[in-house]
N, C-alpha and C positions, 0 to 999 in steps of 0.2 A: 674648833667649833664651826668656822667659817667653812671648813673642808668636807663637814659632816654636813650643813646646809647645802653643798653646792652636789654633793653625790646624794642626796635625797631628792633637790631638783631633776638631779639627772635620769637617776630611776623613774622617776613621775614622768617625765620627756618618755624616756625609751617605752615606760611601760604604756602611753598614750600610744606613742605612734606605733608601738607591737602589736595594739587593739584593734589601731585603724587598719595599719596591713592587713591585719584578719579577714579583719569587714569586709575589706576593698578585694582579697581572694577569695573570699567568699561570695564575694557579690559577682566577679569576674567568672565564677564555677557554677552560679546557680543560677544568675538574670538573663532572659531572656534576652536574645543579640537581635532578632530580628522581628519587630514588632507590627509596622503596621502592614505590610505585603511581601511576598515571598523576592527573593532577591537573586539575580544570576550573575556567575563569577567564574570566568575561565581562568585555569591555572595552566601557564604553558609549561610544557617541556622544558626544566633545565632551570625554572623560577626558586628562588631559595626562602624559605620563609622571612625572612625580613620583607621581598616584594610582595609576598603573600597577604603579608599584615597587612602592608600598602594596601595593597588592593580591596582589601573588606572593608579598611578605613575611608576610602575613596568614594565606597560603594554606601558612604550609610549605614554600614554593620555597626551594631553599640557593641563593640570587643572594645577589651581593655590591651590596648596592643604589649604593656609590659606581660600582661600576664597571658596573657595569648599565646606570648611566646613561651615563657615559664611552665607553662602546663603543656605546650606542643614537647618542647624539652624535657621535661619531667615524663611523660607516655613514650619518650621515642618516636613519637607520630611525625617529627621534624622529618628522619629518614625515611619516611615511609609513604607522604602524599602524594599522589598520584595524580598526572596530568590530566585536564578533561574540563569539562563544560559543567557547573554544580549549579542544583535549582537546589535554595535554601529555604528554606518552609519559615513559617510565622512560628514565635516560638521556640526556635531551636539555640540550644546554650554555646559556650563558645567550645565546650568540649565536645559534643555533639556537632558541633561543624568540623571539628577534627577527624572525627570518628566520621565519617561522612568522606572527606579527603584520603583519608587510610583508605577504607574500603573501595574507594573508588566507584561509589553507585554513583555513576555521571547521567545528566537530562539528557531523557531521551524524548527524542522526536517521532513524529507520526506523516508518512507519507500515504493515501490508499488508492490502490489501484481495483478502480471497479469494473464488476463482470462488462462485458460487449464495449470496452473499449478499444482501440487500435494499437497499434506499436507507434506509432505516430506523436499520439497521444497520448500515448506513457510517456515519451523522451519528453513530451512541451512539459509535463509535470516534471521530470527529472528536473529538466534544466532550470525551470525557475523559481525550485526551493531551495532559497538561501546557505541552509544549513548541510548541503550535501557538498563535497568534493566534483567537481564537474571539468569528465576526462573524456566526454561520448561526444560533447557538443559540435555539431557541423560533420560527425563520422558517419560513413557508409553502413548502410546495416548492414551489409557481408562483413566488413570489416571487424564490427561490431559481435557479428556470431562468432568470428575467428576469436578476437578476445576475451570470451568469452568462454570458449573451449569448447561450443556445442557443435554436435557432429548437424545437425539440419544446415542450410544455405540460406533461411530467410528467418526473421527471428519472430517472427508475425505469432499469437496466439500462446507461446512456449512459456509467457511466465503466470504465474497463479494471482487470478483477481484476489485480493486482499489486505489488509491494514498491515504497515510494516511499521516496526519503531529501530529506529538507530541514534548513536553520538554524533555530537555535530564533527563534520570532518570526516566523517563514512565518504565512502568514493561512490560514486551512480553502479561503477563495475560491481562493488560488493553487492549493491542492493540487490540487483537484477540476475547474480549470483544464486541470494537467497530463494528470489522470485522464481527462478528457472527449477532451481533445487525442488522447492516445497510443490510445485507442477510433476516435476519427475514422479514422485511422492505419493501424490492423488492420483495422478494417472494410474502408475503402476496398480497402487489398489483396487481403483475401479477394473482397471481389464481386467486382471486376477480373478474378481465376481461376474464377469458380464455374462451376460444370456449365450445361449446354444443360439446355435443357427443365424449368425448375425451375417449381415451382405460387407463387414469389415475385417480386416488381414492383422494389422498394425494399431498400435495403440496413437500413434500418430493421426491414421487415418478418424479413429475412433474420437481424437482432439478436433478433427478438419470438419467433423459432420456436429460437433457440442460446440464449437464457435457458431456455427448456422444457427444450429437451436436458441442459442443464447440471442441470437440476434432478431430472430422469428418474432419470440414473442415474450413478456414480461409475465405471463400468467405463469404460476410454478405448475398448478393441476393438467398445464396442456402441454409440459415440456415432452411425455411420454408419447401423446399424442402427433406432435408436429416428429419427433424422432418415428413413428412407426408409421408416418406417411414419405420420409425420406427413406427409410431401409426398406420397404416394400417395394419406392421407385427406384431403387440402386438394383433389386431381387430381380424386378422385371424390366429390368435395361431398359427404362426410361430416365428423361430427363430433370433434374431435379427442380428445373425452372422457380426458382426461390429470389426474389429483388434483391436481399441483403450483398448474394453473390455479386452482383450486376452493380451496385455500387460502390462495394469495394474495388472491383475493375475499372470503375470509371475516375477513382484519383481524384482529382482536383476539380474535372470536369462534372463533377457532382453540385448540383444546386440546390438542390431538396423535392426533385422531380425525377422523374423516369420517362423519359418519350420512347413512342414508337420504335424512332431509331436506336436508342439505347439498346435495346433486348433483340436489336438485329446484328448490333456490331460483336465482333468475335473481340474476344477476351481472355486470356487462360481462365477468367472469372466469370465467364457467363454462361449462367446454366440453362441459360434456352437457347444455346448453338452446339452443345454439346453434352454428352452423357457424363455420367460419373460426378467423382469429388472434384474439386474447385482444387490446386496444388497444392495449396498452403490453409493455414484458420487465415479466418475473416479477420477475425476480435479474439479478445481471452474471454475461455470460456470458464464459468464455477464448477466446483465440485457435480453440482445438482444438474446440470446442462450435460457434463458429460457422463454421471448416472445413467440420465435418460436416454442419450444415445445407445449408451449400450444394456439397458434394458426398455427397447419400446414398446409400446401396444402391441395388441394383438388382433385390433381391428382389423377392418378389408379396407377403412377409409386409403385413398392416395389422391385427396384433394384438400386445400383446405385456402376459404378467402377471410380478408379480418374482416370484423363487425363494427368496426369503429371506437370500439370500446374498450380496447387491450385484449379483446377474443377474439377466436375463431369460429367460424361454420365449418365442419368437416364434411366429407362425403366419400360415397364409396364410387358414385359413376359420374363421369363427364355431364350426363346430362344435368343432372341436381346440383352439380359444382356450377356451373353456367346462368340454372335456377339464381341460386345463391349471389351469384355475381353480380345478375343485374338486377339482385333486391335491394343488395348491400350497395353498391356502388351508383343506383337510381338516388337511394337516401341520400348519400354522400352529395352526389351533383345538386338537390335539391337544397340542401344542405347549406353547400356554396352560393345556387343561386339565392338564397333569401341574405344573405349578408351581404350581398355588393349591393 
């Protein structure tokens, strides 16, 4: 009798705690692990899911680490997660973080490289986003082209303005890989369509005069315009006397002024001591920048002064460009004198 009380207790025991096990994998398969904000958690190379547990336990994950492991175990997902940087969303169950691990969708990041800026000032961006691998810092840009595997000499203008995402741990070299790539890419296309009768050889060349453009001017309606006042002065062997050139040449010596003497001193970059393209781009130039180059207007304009206003006055003879000059640049000085 006492034996049949004590295996009837027993059964009540087991069958309680058979109940709650349920519950409890139950609740481990279906509750949400990460509730009040998304959570980040790098898995390194060569980490075994026991550190794994750690790590989400450490982090504030609501996992139930028995059963975490239990259902990694039971999926096979143990042999299969993949190293990487994971952004865990609000929400997400403990099997769905596995599933997340498997697959390996690792956070990705956002570096962008906007149109008219420098090679200079790509690298200050490289080098101070935390999440890149940084192999370029204090390197020579020749050196830099060599590692890079491009046949040009100066690396100025060759990668594509635009928003890049990568894993944290990506190298600078990969990016600038991608950068230079997606440029090949555009380029190619555009020459492919460009205009008859252009005053350009090379699809390079055709980059050297959409760095200018990009840098002229911000208005998209006058990119064609400022391009068909440079290929008419390239057509009739004039000089393309453009300041962006003449600042680029001037390096460091740049203050946010142009003197006299500036646009006298010789430059491989000064386009009022010399005819032709400048040797290299300025800046990276967009898609849209080197559209326009190689398809420009078809005006007779080959002059053009800004207005103050992100436009241009264009013209077709010296005399009226001159006009222009000293409308726009009379404003300007009046301009200045009423604010000192």
């Amino acid at each position: 009798m006492q034996l049949n009380k004590i295996a009837g207790y027993t059964l009540i025991v087991l069958s309680y705690v058979g109940g709650w096990a349920w519950m409890d994998y139950n609740s481990a398969l279906n509750n949400p692990a990460i509730i009040e904000k998304p959570v980040t958690i790098e898995i390194e190379k060569g980490e075994n899911l026991k550190q794994i547990t750690e790590k989400l336990v450490a982090q504030k994950v609501l996992i139930k680490p028995f059963w975490f492991k239990f259902i990694a175990k039971r999926d096979d997902a143990n042999k299969k997660i993949k190293s990487g940087e994971y952004e865990l969303a609000v929400d997400l169950t403990a099997p769905q973080i596995l599933a997340l691990f498997v697959q390996g969708k690792v956070k990705q990041h956002a570096i962008t490289f906007p149109e008219g800026r420098n090679f200079k000032e790509i690298r200050q961006e490289l080098d101070k986003n935390p999440y890149l691998e940084h192999t370029l810092q204090n390197m020579p840009s020749e050196t830099i082209v060599t590692k890079l595997g491009i046949s040009q000499n100066h690396p100025e203008g060759l990668f594509f303005p635009d928003t890049y995402f990568f894993e944290k741990h990506t190298s600078d070299v990969a990016l600038l890989k991608r950068a230079y790539g997606k440029m090949q890419v555009v380029l190619a296309e555009e020459w492919q369509n460009r205009a008859d009768n252009l005053p350009l050889t090379t699809p390079y060349q055709a980059l050297i005069l959409a760095s200018i453009i990009e840098k002229e001017t911000a208005a998209p309606a006058e990119r064609t315009q400022i391009a068909g006042v440079f290929s008419r002065r390239l057509q009739q062997d004039m000089m393309l006397q453009t300041d962006p050139t003449v600042i680029y040449g001037m390096g460091e010596a740049y203050q946010g002024d142009i003197k006299t003497g500036d646009l006298q001193k010789t430059t491989p970059y000064n386009t009022y001591t010399f005819k032709g393209l400048p040797p290299t781009p300025i800046a990276m130039a967009g898609r849209e920048a080197i559209h326009a180059a190689l398809h420009p207007d078809t005006s007779e304009a080959l002059y053009f002064v800004a207005k103050g206003d992100g436009t241009h006055v264009f013209s077709t003879t010296l005399d009226a460009h001159n006009a222009a000059v000293e409308q726009y640049q009379r404003h300007k000085n009046e301009a200045t004198n009423e604010q000192r």
